[in-house]
C-alpha positions as CSV (number, residue, x, y, z in Angstrom):
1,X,70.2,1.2,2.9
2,X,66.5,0.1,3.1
3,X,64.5,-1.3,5.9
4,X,66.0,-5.2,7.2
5,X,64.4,-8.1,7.7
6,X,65.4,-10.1,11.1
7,X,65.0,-13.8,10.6
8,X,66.8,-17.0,12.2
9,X,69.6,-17.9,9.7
10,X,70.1,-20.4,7.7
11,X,73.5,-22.6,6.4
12,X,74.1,-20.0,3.9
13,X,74.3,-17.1,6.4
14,X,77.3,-18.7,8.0
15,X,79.8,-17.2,6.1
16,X,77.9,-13.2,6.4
17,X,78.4,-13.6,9.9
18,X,81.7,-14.9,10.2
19,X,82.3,-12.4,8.1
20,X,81.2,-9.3,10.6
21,X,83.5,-11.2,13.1
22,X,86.6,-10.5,11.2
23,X,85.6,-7.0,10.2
24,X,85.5,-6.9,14.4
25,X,88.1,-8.6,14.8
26,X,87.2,-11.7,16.3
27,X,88.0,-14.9,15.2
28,X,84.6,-17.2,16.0
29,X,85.5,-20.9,15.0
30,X,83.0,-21.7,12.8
31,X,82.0,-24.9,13.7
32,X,80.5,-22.4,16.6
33,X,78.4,-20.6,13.7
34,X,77.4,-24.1,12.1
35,X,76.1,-25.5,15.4
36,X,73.9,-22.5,16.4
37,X,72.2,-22.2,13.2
38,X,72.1,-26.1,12.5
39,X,70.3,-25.8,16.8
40,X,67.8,-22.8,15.7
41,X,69.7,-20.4,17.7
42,X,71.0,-17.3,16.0
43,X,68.7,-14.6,14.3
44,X,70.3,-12.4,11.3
45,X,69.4,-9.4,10.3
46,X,69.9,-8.7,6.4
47,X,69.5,-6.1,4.0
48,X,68.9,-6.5,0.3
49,X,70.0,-10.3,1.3
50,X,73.6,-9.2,3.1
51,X,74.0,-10.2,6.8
52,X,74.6,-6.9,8.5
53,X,74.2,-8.1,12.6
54,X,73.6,-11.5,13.9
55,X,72.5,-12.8,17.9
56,X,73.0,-16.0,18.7
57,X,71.8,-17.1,21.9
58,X,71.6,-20.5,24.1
59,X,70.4,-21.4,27.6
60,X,71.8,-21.9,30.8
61,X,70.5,-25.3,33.2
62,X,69.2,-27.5,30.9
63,X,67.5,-25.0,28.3
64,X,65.8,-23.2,31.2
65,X,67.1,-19.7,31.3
66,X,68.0,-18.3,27.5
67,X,71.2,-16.3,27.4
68,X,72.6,-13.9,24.9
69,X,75.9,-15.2,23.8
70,X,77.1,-12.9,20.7
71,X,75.5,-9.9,19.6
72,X,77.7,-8.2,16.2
73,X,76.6,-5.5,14.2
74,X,78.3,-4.5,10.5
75,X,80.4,-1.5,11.9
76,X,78.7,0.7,9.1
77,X,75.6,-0.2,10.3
78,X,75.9,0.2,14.3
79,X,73.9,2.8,16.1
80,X,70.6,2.6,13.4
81,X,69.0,0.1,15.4
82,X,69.7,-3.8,14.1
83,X,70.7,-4.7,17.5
84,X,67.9,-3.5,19.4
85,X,65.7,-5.4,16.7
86,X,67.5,-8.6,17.3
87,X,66.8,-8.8,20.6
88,X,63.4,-7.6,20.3
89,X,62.8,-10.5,18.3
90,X,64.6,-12.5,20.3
91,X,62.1,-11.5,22.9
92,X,59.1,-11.9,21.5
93,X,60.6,-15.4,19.8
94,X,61.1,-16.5,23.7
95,X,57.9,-14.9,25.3
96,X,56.2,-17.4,22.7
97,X,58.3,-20.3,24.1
98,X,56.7,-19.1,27.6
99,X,60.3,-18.3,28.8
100,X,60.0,-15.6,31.8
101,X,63.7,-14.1,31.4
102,X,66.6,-13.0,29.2
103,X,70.5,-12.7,30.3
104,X,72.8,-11.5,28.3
105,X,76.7,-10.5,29.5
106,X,79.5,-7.9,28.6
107,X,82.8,-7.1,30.0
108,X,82.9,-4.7,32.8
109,X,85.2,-2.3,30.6
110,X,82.3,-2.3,27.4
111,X,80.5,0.9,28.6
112,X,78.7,1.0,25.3
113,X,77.6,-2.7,25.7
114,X,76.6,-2.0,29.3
115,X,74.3,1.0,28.2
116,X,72.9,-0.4,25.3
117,X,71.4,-3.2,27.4
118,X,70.6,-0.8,30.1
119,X,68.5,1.1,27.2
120,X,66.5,-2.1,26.7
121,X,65.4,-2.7,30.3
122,X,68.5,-5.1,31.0
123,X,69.7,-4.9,34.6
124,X,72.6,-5.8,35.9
125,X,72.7,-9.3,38.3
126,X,76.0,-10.2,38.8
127,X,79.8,-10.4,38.2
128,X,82.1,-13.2,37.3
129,X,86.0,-13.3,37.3
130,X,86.2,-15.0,34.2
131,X,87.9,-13.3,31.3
132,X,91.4,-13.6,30.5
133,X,92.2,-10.6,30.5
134,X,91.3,-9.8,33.8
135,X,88.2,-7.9,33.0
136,X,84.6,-8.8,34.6
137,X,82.2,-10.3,33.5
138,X,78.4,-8.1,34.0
139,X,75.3,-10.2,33.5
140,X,72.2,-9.1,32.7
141,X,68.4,-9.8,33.0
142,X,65.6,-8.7,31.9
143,X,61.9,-9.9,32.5
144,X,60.2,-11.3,29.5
């Protein structure tokens, strides 16, 4: 595998990251995938052109407060560092947009989730009951 580019995706990238959702297990609609890329709001990170992790992100109040809403990594790819670049250019993305903060969320049961943000300065800010499988709901903030 050589080095990957992070970019924010394009029409054609739909499919390589509905297609990480089903190697997953998830089943994204994809008029969820359309709309984010169509808004400007999902980064892809590729290699030799295939979509190995994507981060799609939107805001909270009115476009005020950006929030991570899906971070997936290719499973053969997880742990060399795609997501940590997504959301560092993510970051850097929003700290040129003047935004002061990032949230992002993870279920209080996804102890790898929870210390991967922690591992990027994330902190923890909150709880919601909101999952339907019982499971909390951790959000997460970081200063920009």
């Amino acid at each position: 595998m050589s080095q990957w580019s992070i970019t924010f995706a394009s029409p054609e990238d739909q499919e390589g990251c509905e297609q990480i959702d089903k190697m997953m297990g998830f089943e994204t609609v994809s008029a969820v995938h359309k709309r984010a890329i169509a808004e400007g709001r999902t980064l892809v990170a590729r290699d030799e052109g295939r979509v190995i992790g994507y981060l799609c992100y939107g805001f909270l109040w009115d476009g005020e407060l950006p929030l991570i809403q899906m971070i997936r990594i290719a499973p053969e790819v997880r742990r060399r560092g795609v997501g940590k670049a997504l959301i560092m250019a993510l970051e850097q993305h929003l700290r040129q947009q003047q935004f002061s903060y990032l949230l992002s969320s993870t279920d209080d049961t996804n102890n790898n989730s929870l210390r991967f943000h922690q591992s990027l300065g994330f902190v923890a800010c909150g709880r919601l009951a909101i999952n339907e499988d019982g499971t909390q709901e951790i959000f997460l903030k970081k200063a920009l």
